[in-house]
LOBABA-24528 format. One record per atom (N, C-alpha, C): z, x, y; residue in three letters; chain. Coordinates in Angstrom, 3 decimals, decimal comma. Example, Ala and Ser with C-alpha at 12.3 -4.5 7.8 and 13.67 -1.06 7.14 Angstrom:
LOBABA-24528
NODE;pz;px;py;r;c
NODE;7,800;13,190;-5,690;Ala;A
NODE;7,800;12,300;-4,500;Ala;A
NODE;7,800;13,200;-3,300;Ala;A
NODE;7,080;12,850;-2,250;Ser;A
NODE;7,140;13,670;-1,060;Ser;A
NODE;7,870;12,900;0,030;Ser;A
//
This chain:
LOBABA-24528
NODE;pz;px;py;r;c
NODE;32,475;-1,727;29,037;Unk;A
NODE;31,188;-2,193;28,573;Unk;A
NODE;31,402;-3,503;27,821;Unk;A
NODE;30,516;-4,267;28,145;Unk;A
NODE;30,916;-5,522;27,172;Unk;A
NODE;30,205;-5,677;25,738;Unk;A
NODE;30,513;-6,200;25,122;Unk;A
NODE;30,471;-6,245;23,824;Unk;A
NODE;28,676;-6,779;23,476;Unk;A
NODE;28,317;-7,503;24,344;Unk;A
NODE;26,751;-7,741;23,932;Unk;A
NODE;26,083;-6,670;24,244;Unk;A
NODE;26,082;-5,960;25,125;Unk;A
NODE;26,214;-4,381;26,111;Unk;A
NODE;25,937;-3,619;24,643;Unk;A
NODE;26,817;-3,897;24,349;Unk;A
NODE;27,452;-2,467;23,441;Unk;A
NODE;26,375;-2,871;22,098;Unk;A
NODE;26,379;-4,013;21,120;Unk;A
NODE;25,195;-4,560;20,754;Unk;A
NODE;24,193;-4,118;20,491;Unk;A
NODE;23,325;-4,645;22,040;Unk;A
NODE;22,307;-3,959;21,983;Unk;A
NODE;22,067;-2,583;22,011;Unk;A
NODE;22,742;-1,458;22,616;Unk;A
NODE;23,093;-0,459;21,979;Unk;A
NODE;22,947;0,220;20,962;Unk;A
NODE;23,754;-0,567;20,290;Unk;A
NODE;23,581;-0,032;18,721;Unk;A
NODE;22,426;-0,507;17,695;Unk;A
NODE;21,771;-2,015;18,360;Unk;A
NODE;20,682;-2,072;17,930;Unk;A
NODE;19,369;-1,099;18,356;Unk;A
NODE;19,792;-0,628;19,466;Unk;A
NODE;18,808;0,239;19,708;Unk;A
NODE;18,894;1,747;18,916;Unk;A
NODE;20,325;2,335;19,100;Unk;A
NODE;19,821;3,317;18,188;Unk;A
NODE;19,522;3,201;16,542;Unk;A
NODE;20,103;1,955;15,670;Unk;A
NODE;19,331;1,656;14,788;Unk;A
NODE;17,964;1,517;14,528;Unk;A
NODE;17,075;1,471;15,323;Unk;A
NODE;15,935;1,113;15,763;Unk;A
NODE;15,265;2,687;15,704;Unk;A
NODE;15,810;3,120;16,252;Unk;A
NODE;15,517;4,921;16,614;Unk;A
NODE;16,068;5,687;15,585;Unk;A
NODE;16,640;5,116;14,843;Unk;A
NODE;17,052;5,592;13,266;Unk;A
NODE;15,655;5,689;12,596;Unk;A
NODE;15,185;4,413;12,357;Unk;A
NODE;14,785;4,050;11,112;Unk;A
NODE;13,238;4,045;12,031;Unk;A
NODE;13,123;4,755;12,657;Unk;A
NODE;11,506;5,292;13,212;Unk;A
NODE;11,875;6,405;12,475;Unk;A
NODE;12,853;7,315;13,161;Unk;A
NODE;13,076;8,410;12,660;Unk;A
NODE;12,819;8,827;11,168;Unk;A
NODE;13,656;7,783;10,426;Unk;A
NODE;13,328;8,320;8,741;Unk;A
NODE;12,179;8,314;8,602;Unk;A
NODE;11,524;7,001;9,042;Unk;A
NODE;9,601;6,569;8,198;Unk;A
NODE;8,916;7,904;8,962;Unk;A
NODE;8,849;8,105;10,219;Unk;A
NODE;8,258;9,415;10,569;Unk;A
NODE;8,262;10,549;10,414;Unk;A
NODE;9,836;11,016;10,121;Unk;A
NODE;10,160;12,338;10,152;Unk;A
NODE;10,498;13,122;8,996;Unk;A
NODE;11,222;12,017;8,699;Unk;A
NODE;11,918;12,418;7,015;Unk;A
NODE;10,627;12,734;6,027;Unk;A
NODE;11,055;13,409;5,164;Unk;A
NODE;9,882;13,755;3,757;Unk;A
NODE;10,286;12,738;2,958;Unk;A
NODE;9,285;12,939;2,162;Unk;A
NODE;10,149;11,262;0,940;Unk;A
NODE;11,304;12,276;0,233;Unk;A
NODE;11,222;13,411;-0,381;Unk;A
NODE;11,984;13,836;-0,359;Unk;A
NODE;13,457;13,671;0,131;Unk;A
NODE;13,955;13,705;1,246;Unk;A
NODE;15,506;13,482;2,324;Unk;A
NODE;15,252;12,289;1,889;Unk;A
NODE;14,182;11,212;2,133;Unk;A
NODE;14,444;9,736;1,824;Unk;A
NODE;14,880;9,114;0,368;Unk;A
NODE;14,478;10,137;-0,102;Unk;A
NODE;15,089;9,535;-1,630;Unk;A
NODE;16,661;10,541;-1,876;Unk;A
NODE;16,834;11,204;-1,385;Unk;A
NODE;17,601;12,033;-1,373;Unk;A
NODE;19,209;10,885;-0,761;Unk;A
NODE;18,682;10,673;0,165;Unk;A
NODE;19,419;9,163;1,068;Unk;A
NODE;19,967;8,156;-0,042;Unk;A
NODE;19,030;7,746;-0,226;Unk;A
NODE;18,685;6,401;-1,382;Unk;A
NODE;20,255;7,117;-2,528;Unk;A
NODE;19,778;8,223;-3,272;Unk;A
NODE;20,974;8,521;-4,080;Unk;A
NODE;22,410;8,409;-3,886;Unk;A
NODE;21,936;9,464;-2,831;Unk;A
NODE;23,680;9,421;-1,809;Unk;A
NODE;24,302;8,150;-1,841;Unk;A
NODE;23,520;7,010;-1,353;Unk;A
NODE;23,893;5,531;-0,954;Unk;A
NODE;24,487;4,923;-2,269;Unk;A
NODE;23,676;5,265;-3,469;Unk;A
NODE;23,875;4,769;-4,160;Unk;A
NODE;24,725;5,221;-5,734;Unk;A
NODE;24,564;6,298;-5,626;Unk;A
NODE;25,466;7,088;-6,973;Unk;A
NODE;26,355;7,714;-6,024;Unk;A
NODE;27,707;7,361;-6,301;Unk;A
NODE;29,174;8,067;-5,678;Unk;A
NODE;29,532;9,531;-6,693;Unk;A
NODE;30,275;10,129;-5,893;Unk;A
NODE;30,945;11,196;-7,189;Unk;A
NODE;31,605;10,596;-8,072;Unk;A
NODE;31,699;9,801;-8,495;Unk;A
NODE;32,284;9,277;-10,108;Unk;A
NODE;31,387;8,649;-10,521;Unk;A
NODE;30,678;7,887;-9,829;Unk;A
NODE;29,850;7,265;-10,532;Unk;A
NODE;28,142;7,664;-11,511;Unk;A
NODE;28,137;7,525;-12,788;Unk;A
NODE;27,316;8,348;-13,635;Unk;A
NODE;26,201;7,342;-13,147;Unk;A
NODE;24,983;7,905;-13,889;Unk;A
NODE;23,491;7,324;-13,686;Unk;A
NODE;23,647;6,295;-15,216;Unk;A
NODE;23,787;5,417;-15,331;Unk;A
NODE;24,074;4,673;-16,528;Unk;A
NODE;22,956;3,209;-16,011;Unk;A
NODE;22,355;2,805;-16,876;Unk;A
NODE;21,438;1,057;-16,830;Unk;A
NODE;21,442;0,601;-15,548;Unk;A
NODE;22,626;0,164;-15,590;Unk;A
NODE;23,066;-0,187;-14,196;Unk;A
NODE;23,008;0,375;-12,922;Unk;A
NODE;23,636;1,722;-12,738;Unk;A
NODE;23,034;2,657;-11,355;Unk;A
NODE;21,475;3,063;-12,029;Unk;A
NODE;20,358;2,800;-12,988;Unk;A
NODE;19,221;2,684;-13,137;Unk;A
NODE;18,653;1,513;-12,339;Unk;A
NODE;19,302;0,526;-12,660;Unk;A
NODE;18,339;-0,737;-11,604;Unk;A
NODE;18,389;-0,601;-10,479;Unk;A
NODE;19,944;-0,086;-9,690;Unk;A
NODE;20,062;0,007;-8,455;Unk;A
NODE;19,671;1,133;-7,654;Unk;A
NODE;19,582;2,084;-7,992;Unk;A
NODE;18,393;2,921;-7,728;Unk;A
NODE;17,133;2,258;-7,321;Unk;A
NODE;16,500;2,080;-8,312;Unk;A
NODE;15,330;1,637;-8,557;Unk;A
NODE;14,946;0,136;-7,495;Unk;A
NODE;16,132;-0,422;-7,288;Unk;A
NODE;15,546;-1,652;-6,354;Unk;A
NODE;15,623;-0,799;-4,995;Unk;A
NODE;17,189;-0,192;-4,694;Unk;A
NODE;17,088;0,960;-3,516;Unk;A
NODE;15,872;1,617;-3,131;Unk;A
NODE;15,185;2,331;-3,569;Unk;A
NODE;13,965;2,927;-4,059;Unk;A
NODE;12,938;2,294;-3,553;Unk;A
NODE;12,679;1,514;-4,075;Unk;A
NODE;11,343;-0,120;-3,926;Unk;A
NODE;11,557;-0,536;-2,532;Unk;A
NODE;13,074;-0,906;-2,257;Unk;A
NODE;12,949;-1,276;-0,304;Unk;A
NODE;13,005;0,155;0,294;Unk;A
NODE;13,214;1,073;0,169;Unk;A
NODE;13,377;2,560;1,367;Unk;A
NODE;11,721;2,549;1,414;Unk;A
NODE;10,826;2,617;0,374;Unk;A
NODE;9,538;3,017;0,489;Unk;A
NODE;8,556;1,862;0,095;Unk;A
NODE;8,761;0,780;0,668;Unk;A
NODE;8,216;-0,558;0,445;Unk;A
NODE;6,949;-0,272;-0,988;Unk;A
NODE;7,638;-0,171;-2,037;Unk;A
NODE;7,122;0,015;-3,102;Unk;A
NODE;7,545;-0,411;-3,684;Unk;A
NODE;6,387;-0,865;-5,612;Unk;A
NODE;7,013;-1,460;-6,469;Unk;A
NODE;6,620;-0,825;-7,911;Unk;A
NODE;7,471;-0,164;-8,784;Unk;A
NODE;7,300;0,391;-9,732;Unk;A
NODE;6,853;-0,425;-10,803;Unk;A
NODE;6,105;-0,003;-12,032;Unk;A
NODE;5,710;-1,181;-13,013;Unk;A
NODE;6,719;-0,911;-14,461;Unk;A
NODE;6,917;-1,857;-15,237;Unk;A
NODE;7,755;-1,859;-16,250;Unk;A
NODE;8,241;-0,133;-16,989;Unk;A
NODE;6,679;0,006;-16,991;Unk;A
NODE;6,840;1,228;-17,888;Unk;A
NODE;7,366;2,323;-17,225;Unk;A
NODE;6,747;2,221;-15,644;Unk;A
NODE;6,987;3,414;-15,052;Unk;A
NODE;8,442;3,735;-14,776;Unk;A
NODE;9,294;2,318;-14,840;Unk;A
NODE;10,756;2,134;-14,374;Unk;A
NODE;11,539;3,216;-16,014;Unk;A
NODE;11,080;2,411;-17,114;Unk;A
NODE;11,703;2,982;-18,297;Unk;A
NODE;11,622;4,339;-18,425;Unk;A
NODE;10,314;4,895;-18,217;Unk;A
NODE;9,894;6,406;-18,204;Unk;A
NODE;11,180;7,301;-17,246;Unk;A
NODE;11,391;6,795;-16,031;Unk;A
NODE;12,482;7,442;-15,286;Unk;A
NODE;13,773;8,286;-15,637;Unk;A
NODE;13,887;9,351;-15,543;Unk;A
NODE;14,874;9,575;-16,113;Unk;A
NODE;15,318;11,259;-14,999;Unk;A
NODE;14,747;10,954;-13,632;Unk;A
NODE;15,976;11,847;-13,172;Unk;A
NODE;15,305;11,563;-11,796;Unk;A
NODE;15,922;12,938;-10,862;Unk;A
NODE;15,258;12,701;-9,280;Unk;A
NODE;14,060;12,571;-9,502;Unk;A
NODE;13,343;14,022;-9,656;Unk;A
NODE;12,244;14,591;-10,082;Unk;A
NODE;10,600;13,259;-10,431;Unk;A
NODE;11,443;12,386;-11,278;Unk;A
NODE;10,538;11,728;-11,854;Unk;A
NODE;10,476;10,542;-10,665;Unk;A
NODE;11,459;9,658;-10,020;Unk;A
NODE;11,599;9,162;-9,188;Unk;A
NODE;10,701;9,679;-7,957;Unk;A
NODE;10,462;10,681;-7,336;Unk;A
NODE;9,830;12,012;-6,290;Unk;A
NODE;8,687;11,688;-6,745;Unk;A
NODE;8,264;12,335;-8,076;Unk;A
NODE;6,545;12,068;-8,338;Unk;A
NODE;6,033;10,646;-8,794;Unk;A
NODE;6,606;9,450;-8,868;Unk;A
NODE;6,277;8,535;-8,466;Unk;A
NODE;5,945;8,253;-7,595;Unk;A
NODE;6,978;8,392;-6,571;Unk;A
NODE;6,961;7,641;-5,221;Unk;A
NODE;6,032;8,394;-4,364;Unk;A
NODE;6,040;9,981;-4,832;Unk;A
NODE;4,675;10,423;-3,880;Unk;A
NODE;3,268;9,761;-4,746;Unk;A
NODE;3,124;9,442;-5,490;Unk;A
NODE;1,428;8,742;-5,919;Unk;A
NODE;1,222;7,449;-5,376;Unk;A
NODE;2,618;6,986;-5,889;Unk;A
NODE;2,346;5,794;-4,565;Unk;A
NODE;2,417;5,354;-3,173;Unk;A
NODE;2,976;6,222;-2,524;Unk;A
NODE;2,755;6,019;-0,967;Unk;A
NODE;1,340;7,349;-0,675;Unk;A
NODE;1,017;7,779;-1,404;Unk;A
NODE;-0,124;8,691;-0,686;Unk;A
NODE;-1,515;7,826;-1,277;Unk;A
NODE;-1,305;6,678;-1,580;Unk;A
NODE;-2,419;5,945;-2,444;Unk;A
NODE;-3,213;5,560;-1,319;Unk;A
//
């Protein structure tokens, strides 16, 4: 197979990925994702894995949290009932 072959390929099942999540997935698994990606097993939830979350977060569910709502955050849970008020808006 040649390599542009192969390519498009993989652009295609990327493509069939990421139908898949926006359709299928609950926000739930999708934020569930988002963590995984982003907090490792050593790595604690500290300021820093706070922002990156939180920008993670904002592109998976083309959303944007407001100052307060970011500070208020303080686990999955709260992250979940955000993000469901704002995508069911």
């Amino acid at each position: 197979m040649s390599g542009l072959k192969t390519i498009k390929i993989l652009i295609n099942i990327s493509k069939i990925c990421i139908i898949y999540e926006v359709n299928f997935m609950t926000n739930e698994e999708r934020l569930k994702k988002v963590f995984i990606s982003v907090i490792d097993e050593d790595n604690e939830w500290d300021s820093l894995t706070h922002v990156q979350l939180t920008i993670a977060i904002e592109r998976e569910f083309n959303i944007k949290f407001k100052t307060a709502e970011i500070i208020g955050i303080n686990s999955f849970g709260d992250f979940l009932f955000l993000i469901k008020q704002k995508v069911e808006i």
